[in-house]
LOMARLUM-852976 format. One record per residue (C-alpha): residue in one letter; z, y, x. Coordinates in steps of 0.05 Angstrom, whole numbers, plus 5000, padded with zeros to 4 digits. Last residue first. Layout:
{site A,{Z,Y,X}};
...
This chain:
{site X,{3898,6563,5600}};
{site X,{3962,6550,5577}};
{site X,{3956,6598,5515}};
{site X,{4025,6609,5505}};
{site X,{4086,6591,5452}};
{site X,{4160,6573,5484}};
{site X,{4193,6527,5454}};
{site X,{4273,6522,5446}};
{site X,{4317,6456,5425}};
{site X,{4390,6472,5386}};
{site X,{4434,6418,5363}};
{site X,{4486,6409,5318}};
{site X,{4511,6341,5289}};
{site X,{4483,6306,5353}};
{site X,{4438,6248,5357}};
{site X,{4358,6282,5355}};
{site X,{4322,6249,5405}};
{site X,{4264,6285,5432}};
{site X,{4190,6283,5430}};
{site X,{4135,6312,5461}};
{site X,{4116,6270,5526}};
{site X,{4131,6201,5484}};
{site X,{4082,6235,5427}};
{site X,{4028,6246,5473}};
{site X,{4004,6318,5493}};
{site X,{3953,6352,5452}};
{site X,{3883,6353,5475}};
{site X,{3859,6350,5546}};
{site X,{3899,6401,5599}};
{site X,{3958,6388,5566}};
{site X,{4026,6416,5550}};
{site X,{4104,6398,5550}};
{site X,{4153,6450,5532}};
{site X,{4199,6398,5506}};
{site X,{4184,6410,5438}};
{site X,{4107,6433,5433}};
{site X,{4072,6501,5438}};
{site X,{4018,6539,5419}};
{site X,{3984,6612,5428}};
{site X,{3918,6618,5394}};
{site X,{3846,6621,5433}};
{site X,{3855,6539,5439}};
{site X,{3803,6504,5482}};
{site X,{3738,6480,5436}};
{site X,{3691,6489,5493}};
{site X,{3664,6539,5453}};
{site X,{3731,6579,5439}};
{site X,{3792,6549,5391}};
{site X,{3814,6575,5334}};
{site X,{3892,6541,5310}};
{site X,{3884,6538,5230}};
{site X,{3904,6559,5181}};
{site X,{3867,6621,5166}};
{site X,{3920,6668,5173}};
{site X,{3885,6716,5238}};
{site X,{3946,6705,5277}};
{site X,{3962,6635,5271}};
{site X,{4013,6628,5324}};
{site X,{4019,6551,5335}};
{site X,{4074,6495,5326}};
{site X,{4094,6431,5347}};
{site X,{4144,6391,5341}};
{site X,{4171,6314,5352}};
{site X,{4221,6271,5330}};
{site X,{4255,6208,5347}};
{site X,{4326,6198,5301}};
{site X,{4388,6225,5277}};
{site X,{4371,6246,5198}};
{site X,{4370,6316,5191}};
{site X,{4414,6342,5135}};
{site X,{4399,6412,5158}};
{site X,{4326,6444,5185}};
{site X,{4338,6508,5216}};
{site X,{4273,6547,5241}};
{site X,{4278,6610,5276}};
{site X,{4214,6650,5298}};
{site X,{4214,6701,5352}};
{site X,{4170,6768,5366}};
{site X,{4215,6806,5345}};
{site X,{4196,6768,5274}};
{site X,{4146,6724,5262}};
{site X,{4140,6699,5194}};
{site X,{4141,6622,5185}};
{site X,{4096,6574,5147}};
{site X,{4136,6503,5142}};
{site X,{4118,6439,5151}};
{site X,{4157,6376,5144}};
{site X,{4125,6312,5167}};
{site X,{4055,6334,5189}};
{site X,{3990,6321,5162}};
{site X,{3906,6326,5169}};
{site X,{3912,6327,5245}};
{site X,{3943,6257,5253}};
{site X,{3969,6249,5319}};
{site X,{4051,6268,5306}};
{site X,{4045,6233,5240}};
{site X,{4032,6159,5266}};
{site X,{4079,6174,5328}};
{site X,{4137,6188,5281}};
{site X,{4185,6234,5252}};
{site X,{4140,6302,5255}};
{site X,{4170,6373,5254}};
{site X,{4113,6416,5242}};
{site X,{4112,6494,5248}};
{site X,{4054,6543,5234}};
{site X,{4076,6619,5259}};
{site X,{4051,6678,5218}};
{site X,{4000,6737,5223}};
{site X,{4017,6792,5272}};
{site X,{4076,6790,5300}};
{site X,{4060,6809,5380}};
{site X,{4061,6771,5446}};
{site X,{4092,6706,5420}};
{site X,{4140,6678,5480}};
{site X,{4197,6646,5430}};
{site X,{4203,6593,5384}};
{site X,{4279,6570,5366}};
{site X,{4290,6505,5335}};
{site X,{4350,6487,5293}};
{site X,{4361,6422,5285}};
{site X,{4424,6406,5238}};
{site X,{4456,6338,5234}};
{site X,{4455,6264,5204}};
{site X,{4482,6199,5212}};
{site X,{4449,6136,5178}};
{site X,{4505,6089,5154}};
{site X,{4527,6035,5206}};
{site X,{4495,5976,5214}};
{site X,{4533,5898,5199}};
{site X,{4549,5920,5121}};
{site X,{4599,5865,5106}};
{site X,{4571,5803,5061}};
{site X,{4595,5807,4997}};
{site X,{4575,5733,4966}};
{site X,{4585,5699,5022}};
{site X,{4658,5733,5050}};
{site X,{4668,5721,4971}};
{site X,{4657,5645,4983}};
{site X,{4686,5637,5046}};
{site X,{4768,5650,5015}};
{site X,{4768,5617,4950}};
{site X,{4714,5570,4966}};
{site X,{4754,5547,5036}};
{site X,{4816,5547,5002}};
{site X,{4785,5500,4948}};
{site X,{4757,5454,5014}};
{site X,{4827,5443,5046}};
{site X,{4861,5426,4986}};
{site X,{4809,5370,4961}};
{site X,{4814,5343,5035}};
{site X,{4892,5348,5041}};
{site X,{4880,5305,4975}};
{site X,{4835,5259,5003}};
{site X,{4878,5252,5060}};
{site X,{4939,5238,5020}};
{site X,{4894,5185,4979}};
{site X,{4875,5148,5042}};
{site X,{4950,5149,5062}};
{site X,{4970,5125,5009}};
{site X,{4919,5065,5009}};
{site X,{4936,5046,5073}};
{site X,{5012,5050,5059}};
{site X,{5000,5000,5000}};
């Protein structure tokens, strides 16, 4: 008889062992903890400098991705900006921390768009986040972007001709 009480004692520790483990795995299962963290977000604000007069308006474009940054026909956010002492100040808040790039031009003559000459070289100042430019087109999107991770931060560009 000892052999078969000690079979059913096991079966029972068995029994017990497995409705503690659905009591106590199964909601783990069910409501599985969030493994990321939330997004975190900030404000940018981008100061554009080195424009030689304030006539007409400065074109901005914050882009969040490589696909944006070299598409001509759209940008991310946009804005159309007046120049003024010679400065523009964009603040964008509730910024998501990520990759971005900008780039922006002094449309003086409103016709959105930047005019180029005959050899199709920009007439209108430009400029793109980290200051970088390009002798052939516009420069890459791992020269011109930035990482945006703090809950305030400030980048500068300076607008010129380059040529």
């Amino acid at each position: 008889m000892s052999l078969q009480k000690n079979q059913e004692n096991s079966v029972v520790r068995l029994i017990a062992l497995m409705v503690l483990l659905i009591v106590f795995i199964k909601p783990v299962l069910m409501f599985p903890q969030e493994s990321q963290e939330s997004p975190k977000y900030g404000k940018l604000t981008i100061i554009i400098t080195g424009f030689n007069n304030e006539i007409g308006n400065c074109r901005f474009a914050l882009d969040n991705s490589k696909f944006v940054y070299e598409r001509e026909d759209t940008v991310w956010i946009g804005k159309v900006v007046p120049i003024v002492n010679k400065q523009v100040i964009v603040e964008v808040d509730s910024l998501e921390y990520g990759e971005y790039a900008v780039r922006v031009f002094h449309d003086e003559n409103k016709n959105e768009i930047i005019d180029t000459n005959i050899l199709g070289i920009p007439t209108e100042d430009y400029g793109y986040s980290n200051n970088v430019s390009s002798w052939f087109g516009p420069p890459s999107w791992d020269r011109a972007k930035f990482i945006f991770n703090k809950s305030n931060m400030i980048i500068e560009i300076e607008v010129g001709s380059f040529i």
